[in-house]
C-alpha positions in Angstrom: -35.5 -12.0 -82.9 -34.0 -15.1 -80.9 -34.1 -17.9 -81.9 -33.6 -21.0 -79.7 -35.1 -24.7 -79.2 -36.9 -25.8 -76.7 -35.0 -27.6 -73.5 -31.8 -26.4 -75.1 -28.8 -23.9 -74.1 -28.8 -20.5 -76.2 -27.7 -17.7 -76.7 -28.8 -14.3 -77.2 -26.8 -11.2 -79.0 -29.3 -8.0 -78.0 -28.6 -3.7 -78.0 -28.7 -3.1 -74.7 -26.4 -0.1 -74.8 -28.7 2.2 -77.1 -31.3 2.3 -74.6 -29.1 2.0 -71.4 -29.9 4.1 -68.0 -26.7 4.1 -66.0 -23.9 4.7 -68.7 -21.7 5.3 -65.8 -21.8 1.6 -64.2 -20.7 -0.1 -67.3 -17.2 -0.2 -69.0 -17.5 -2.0 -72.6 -15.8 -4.3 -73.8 -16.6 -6.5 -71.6 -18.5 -6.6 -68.6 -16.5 -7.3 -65.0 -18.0 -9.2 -62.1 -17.3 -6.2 -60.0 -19.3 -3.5 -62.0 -22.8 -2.5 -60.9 -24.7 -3.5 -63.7 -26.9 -6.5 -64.2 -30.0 -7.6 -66.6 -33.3 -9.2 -65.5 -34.5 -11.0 -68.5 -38.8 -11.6 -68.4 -39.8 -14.1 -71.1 -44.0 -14.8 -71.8 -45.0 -17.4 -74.1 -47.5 -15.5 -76.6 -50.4 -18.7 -76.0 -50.3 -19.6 -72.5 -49.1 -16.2 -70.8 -46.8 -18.1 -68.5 -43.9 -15.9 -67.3 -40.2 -16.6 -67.0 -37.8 -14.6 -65.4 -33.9 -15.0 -65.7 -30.3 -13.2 -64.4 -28.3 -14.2 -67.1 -24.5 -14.2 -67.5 -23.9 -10.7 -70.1 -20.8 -9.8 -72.1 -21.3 -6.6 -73.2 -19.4 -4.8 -75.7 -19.7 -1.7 -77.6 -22.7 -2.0 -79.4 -24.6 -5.2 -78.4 -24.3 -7.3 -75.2 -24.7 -11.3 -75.4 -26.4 -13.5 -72.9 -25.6 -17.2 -72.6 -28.4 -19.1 -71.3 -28.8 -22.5 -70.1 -31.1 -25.0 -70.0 -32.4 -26.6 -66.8 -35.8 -28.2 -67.0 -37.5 -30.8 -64.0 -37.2 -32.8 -62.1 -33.7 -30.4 -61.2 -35.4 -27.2 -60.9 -33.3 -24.1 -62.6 -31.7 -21.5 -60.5 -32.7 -17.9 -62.4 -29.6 -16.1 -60.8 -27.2 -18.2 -62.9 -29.0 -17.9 -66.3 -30.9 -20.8 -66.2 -34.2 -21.6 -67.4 -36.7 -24.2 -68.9 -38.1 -23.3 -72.1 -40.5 -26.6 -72.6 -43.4 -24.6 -74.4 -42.8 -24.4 -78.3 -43.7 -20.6 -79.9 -43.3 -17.8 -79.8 -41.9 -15.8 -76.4 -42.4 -11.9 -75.7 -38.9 -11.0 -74.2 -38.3 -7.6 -72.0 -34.7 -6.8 -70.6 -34.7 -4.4 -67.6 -31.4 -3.0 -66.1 -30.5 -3.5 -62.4 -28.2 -1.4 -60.8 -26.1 -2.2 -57.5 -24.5 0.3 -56.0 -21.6 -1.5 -54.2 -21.3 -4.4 -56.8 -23.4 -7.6 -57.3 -23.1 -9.9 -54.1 -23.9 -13.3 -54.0 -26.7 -14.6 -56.2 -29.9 -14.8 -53.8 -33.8 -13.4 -53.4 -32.5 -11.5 -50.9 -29.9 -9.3 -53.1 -31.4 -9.6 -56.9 -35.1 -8.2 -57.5 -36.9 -11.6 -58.9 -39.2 -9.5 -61.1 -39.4 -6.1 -62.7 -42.1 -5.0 -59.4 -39.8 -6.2 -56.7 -38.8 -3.7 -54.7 -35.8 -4.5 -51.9 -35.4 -2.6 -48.9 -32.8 0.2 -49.9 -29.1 -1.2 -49.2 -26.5 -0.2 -51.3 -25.9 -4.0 -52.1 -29.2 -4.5 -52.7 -30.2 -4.4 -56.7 -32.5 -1.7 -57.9 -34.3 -2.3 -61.5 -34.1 1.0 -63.0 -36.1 0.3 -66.5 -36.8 -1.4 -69.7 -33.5 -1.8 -72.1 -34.6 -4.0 -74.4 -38.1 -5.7 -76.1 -38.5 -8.3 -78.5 -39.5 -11.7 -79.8 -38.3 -15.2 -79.3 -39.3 -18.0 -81.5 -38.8 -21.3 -79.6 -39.0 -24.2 -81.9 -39.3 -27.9 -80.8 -36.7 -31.1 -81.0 -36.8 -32.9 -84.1 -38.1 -35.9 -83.9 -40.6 -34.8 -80.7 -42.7 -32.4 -82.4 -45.9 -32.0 -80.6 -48.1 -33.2 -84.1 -46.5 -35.9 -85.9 -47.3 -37.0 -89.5 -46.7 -40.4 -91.2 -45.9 -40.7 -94.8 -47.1 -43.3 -96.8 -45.5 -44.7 -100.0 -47.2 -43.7 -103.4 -49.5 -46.8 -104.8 -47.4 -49.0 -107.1 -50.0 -48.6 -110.1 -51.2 -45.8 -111.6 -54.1 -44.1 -110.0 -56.4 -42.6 -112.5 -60.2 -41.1 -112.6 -61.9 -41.2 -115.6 -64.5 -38.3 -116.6 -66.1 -39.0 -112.3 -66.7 -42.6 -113.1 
């Protein structure tokens, strides 16, 4: 499970290996710009269904890869192609990791190279990115900022005198 706060930078450590489709495109420990191998991250918040989808930066090792994701929220609106993303609903989040595969190398960042969901299909180039399956599924809990906590209790100081009730009366 992640576990992150909302309007906040975190970090994820996820298997992505154990489940991976092209173990050829990846070298471990750590992932180079120039391999063929990238993650499309889809978050959806368990209440309100709404969908998030994300590129962001891996280093992937052995067993597990990490994912470093960063905060953006309104009025600057977040560029998914460089991890970024705007949590702003507290909960619980329904995350799916699906592999894309580029046969000449990722090129620049953009719609028109990097599938912006798991259904995208591009036309077939060999720099165009090709989502070849689901790596990874899990939970995130979101939690809020202390001190902006959607419900808010006050706490009132005990009475000074004893308070006692005698047989109902």
């Amino acid at each position: 499970m992640i576990q992150s706060t909302i309007r906040t930078p975190f970090a994820a450590i996820i298997n992505t290996t154990a489940n991976q489709i092209m173990r050829d495109a990846i070298a471990p420990p750590n992932m180079d710009p120039h391999h063929t191998l990238r993650f499309l991250f889809k978050f959806t918040n368990d209440m309100s269904g709404e969908e998030i989808y994300c590129y962001p930066t891996p280093l992937v090792y052995r067993r597990y890869s990490r994912f470093d994701f960063e905060a953006v929220c309104p009025p600057v609106a977040p560029i998914s192609f460089e991890g970024q993303l705007c949590i702003s609903l507290a909960g619980y989040w329904k995350y799916e990791v699906y592999e894309v595969y580029f046969e000449e190398g990722p090129p620049a960042k953009t719609n028109q190279y990097y599938p912006k969901n798991e259904n995208q299909v591009l036309t077939p180039a060999p720099q165009h990115g090709i989502v070849k399956g689901l790596v990874a599924i899990g939970k995130m809990y979101a939690g809020e900022i202390s001190g902006e906590e959607e419900v808010q209790y006050k706490e009132y100081n005990a009475p000074v005198k004893d308070n006692y009730i005698y047989q109902g009366k």
